[in-house]
C-alpha positions in Angstrom: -30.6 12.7 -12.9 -28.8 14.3 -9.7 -27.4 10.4 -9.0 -26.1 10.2 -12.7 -24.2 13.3 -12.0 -22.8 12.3 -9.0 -21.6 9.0 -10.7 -20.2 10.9 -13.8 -18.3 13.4 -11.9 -17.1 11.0 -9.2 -16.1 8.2 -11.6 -14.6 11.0 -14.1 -12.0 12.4 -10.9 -10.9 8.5 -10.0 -10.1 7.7 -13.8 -8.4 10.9 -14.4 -7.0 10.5 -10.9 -5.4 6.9 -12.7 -4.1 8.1 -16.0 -2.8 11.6 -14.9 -3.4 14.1 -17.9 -1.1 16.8 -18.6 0.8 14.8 -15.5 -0.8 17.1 -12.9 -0.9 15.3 -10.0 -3.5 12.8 -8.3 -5.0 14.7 -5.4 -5.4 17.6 -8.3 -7.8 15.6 -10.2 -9.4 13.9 -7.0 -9.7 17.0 -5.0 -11.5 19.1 -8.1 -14.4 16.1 -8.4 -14.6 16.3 -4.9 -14.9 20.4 -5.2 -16.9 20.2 -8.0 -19.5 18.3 -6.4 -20.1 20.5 -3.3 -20.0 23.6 -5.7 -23.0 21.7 -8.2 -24.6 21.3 -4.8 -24.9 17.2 -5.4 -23.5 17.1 -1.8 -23.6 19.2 0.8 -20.4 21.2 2.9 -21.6 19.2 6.1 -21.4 16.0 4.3 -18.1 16.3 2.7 -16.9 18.0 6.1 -18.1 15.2 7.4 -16.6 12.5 4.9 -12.9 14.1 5.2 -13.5 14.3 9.2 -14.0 10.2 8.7 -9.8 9.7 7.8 -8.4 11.9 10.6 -7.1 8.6 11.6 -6.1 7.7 8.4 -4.0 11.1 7.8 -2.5 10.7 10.9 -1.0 7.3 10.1 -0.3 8.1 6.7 2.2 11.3 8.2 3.8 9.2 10.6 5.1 6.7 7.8 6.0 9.0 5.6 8.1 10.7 8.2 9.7 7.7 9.4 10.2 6.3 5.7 12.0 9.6 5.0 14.1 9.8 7.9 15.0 6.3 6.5 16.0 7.2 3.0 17.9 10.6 4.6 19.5 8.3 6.9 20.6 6.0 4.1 19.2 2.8 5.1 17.4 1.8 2.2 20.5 1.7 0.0 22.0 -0.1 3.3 19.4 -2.4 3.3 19.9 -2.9 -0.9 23.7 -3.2 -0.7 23.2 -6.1 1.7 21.4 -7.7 -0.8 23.6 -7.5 -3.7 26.4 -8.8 -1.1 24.7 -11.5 -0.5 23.3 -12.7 -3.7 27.4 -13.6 -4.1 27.3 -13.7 -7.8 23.9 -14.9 -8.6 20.9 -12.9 -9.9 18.3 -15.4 -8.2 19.6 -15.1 -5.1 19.8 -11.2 -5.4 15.8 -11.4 -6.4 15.9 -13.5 -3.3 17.2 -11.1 -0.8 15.0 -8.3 -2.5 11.8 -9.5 -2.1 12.9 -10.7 1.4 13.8 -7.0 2.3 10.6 -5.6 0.5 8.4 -8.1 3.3 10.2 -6.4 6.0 10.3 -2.9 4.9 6.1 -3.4 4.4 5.6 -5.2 7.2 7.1 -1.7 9.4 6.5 0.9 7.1 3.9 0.0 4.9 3.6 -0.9 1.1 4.2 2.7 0.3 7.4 2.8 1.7 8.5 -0.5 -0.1 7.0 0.9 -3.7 8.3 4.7 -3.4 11.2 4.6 -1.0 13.0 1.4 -1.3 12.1 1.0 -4.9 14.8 3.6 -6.3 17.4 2.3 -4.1 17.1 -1.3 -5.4 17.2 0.3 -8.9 21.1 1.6 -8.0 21.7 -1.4 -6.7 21.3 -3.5 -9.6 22.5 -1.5 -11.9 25.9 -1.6 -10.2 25.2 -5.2 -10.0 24.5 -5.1 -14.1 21.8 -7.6 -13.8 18.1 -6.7 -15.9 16.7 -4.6 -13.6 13.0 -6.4 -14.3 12.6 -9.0 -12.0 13.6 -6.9 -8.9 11.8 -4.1 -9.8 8.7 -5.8 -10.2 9.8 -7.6 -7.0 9.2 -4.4 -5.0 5.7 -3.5 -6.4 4.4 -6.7 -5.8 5.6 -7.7 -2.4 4.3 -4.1 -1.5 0.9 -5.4 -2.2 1.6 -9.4 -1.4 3.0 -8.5 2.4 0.7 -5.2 3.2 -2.0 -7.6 5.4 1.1 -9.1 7.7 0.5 -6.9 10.2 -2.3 -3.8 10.7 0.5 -1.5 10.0 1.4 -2.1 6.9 -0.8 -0.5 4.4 -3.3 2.0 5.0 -6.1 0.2 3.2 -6.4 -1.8 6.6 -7.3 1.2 8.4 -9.8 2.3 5.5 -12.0 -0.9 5.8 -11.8 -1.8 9.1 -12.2 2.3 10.4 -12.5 1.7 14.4 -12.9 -2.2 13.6 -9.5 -2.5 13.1 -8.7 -5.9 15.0 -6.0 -5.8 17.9 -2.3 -6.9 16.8 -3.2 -10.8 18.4 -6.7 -11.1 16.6 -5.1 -10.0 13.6 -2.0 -12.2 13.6 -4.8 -15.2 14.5 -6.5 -15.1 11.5 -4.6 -13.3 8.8 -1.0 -14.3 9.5 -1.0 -17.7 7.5 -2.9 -16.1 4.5 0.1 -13.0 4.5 2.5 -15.7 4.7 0.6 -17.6 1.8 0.5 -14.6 -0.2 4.2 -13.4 0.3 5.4 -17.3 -0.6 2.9 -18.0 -3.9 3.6 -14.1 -5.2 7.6 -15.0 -4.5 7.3 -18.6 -6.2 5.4 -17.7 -9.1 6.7 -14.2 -10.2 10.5 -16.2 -9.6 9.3 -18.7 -11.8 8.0 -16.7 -15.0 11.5 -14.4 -14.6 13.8 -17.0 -14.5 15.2 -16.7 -18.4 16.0 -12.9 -17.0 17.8 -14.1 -13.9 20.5 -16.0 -15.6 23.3 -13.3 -16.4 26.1 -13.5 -13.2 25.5 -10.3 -10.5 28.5 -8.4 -10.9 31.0 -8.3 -7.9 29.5 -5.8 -4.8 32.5 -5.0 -3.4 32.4 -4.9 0.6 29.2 -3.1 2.2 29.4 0.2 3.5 28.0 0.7 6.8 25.7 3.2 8.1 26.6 6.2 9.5 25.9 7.4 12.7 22.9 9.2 11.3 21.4 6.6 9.3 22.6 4.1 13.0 20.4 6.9 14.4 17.6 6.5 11.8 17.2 2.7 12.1 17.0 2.9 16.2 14.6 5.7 15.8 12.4 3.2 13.1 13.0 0.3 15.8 11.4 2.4 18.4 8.5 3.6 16.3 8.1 0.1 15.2 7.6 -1.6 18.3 5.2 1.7 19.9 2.9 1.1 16.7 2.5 -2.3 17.5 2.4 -2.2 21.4 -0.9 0.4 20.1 -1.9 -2.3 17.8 -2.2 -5.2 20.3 -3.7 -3.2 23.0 -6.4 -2.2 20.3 -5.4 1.6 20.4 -6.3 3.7 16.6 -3.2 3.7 15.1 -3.4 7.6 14.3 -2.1 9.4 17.1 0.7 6.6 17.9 1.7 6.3 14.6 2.8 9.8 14.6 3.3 10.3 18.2 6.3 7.6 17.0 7.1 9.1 14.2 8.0 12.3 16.1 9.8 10.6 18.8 12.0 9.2 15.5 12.4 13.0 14.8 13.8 14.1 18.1 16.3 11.0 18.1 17.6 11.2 14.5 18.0 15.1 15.5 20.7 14.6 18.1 23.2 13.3 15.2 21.7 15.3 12.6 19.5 18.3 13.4 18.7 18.9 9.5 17.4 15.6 8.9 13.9 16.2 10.9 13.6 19.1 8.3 14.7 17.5 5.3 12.3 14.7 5.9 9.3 16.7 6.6 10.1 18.7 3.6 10.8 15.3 1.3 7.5 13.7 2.5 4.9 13.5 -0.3 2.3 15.3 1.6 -0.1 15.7 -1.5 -0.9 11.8 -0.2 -3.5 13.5 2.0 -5.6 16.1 0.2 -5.6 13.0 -1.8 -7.2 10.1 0.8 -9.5 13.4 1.9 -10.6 13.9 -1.5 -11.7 10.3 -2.3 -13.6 10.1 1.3 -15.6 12.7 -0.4 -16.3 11.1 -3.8 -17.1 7.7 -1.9 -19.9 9.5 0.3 -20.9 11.5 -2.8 -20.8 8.1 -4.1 -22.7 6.6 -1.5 -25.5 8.9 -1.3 -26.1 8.5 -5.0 -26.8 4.6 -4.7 -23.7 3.0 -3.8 -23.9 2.4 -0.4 -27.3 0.6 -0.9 -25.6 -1.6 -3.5 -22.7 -2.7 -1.9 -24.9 -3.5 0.7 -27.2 -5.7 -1.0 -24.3 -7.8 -2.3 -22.9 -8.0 1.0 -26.3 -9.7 2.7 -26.5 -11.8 -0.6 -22.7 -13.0 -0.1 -24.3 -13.5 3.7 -26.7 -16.1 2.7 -24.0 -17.8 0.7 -21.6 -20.9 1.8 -18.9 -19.5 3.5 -16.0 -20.4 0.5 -18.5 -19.1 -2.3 -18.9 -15.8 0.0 -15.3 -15.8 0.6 -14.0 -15.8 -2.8 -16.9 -14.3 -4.6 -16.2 -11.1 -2.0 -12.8 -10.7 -2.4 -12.0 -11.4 -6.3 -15.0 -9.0 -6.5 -13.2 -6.1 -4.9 -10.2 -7.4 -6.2 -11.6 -6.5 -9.8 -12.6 -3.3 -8.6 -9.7 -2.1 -7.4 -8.1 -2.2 -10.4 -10.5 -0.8 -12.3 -10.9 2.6 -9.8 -8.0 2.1 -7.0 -8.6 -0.2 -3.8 -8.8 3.4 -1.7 -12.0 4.3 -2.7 -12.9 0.6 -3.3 -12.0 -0.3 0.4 -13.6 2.9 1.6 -16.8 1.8 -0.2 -16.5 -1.7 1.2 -16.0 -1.4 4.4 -18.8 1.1 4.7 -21.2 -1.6 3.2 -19.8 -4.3 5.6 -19.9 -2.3 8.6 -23.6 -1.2 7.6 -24.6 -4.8 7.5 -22.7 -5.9 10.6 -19.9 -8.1 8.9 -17.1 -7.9 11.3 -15.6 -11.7 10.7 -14.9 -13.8 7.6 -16.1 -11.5 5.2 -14.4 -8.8 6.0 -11.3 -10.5 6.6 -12.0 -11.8 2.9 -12.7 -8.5 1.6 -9.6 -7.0 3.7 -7.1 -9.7 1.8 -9.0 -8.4 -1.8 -8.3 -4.7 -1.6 -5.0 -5.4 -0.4 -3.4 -8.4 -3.2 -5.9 -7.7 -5.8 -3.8 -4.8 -6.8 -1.5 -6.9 -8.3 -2.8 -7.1 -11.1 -2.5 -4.0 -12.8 -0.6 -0.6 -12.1 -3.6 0.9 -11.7 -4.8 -1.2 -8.6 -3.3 0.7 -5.3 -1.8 4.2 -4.6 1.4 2.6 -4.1 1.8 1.2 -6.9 0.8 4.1 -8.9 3.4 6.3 -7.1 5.9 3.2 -8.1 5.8 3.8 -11.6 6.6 7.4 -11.1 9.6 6.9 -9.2 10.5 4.2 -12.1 10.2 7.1 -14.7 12.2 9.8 -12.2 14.7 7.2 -11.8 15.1 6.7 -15.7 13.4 3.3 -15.7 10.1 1.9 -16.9 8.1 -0.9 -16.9 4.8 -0.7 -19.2 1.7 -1.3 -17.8 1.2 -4.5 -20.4 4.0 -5.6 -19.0 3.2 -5.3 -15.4 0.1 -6.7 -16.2 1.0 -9.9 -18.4 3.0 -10.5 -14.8 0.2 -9.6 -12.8 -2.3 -12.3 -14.8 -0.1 -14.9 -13.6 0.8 -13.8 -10.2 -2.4 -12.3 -8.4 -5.1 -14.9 -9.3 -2.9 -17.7 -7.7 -2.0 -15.9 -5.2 -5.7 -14.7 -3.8 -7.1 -18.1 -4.3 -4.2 -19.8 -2.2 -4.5 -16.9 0.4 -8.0 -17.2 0.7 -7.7 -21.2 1.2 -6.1 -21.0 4.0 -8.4 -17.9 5.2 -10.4 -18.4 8.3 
């Protein structure tokens, strides 16, 4: 009885989490399941105390990017980086959806998928509506290459941190065994979502005019990304957390941008969407509640079955599986619940890799699937622009099946 509670009440807080009733935010719904819980006395204070205390270096590397991404939008650079691209699209549409999804790679690779689906998103929105092309294709450009490039590099989304926890391979280990299937994944997402928009990637891009440059500050702002950049993944390869240097960057970033512009530190910390981590804190919570009410023990028992199995039936059968999953209740808590179960049962290779590359492009299928997605949609709707989620996912049916399967080929 106690376990079906936990289950009702945790499941309950990740749906409501999804759909957003009354539009209250997500860490609102998350956090009172997570409350809820301790106050039914189905968990205890220690454990969730203990759960939360588990993503200190999740938090930390989730301020740091949202510092440095907001130092990039006050700086300008995102509509920098979007005005390039209509420049250089010279007239045609495909070439515009080109230099998009080229600049949503690197903006994931550096500042994660949230950055791509939230920051640059509303700036590639302005762009091609000066460029008075159908805003579509791009726009879905950026949510899926948010998801498509987030394994490239440890950095970019902070699902990597969730299943791998201390695990986390060093930058070269990484780059050994997951750089081919990023590189798959960015080129088969590209290729096919190009392919079923090209009837809305006919009508001429309208002429750009010549590129503004950056100002001083945003100059400022890009050599203070550069820097934090590079110190993340100097941490990365020498196998450091990526907490503290992630944010121990990101404030370095600060003091630079602030001898051009002493406002912008402010303004950023201000604009950041700090209700990201009562949010990751709450759904630590529900996945121990979670967990302790049978989870744990399941997700173990698939993970020594899928250890007894070939290793292509383990690999695809693990990730499609989580990939499923995290659209139907996020790929947070799905990762979180994951790589519990695979560090439990000692899985530190293949499989996890597998399962890593699931959680990460199996969000692509819905709007539902990742954080950053979700957060996405509401800066389409703030911006006056909407994709449906039936039409996200008729693109999403096409794109994110091919896409895992072809990654997960070439996956080592």
């Amino acid at each position: 009885m106690e376990a079906a509670l936990i289950w009702t009440i945790s499941l309950a807080s990740i749906v409501l989490m999804l759909v957003r009733p009354g539009g209250f935010a997500e860490y609102i719904w998350a956090g009172s399941g997570a409350l809820l819980l301790v106050a039914l006395r189905l968990i205890s204070p220690a454990t969730a105390l203990g759960a939360m205390r588990e993503g200190v270096d999740v938090y930390l590397f989730l301020s740091g990017m949202m510092i440095l991404a907001e130092l990039a939008r006050e700086g300008g650079v995102f509509g920098w980086v979007a005005e390039i691209a209509v420049s250089r699209a010279r007239g045609s549409a495909g070439r515009l959806f080109f230099w998009i999804y080229a600049s949503g790679v690197v903006v994931t690779a550096l500042l994660s998928n949230d950055a791509t689906a939230v920051v640059l998103t509303p700036a590639v929105l302005a762009a091609v509506r000066r460029a008075d092309v159908e805003s579509r294709p791009h726009l879905l450009a950026c949510a899926l290459v948010a998801n498509a490039a987030s394994f490239l590099l440890p950095i970019s989304n902070p699902a990597n941190l969730v299943v791998f926890a201390s695990h986390l391979p060093p930058l070269g280990a990484w780059l050994g065994v997951l750089l081919l299937p990023s590189l798959v994944s960015i080129v088969v997402t590209f290729v096919v979502l190009r392919l079923i928009s090209s009837r809305r990637l006919t009508r001429p891009v309208a002429s750009a005019g010549e590129v503004r440059g950056l100002t001083r500050a945003g100059r400022f702002a890009l050599a203070g990304i550069a820097f934090a950049a590079a110190a993340m993944l100097a941490a990365s390869g020498l196998g450091i957390p990526l907490g503290w240097p992630t944010l121990g960057a990101a404030l370095a970033a600060m003091a630079l941008v602030a001898f051009q512009d002493r406002s912008a530190p402010l303004t950023a910390i201000r604009h950041a969407a700090w209700s990201v981590l009562p949010l990751v804190a709450s759904l630590f919570v529900l996945v121990a509640a979670l967990n302790q009410a049978g989870m744990l023990h399941a997700a173990q028992a698939a993970m020594a079955w899928l250890g007894h199995q070939p290793r292509q039936t383990a690999k695809f059968a693990g990730a499609f599986a989580v990939a499923l999953l995290s659209n139907g209740m996020n790929n947070l808590p799905v990762g979180l619940a994951a790589g519990s179960a695979l560090r439990q049962a000692h899985h530190t290779g293949m499989l996890a890799r597998a399962v890593l590359v699931g959680v990460d492009l199996g969000p692509n299928l819905s709007v539902t699937g990742s954080l950053a997605t979700i957060l996405w949609l509401i800066a389409l709707r703030r911006e006056g622009a909407e994709i449906t989620a039936s039409q996200f996912l008729k693109a999403g049916l096409v794109v994110m099946p091919a896409a895992l399967a072809l990654a997960l080929l070439v996956l080592r």
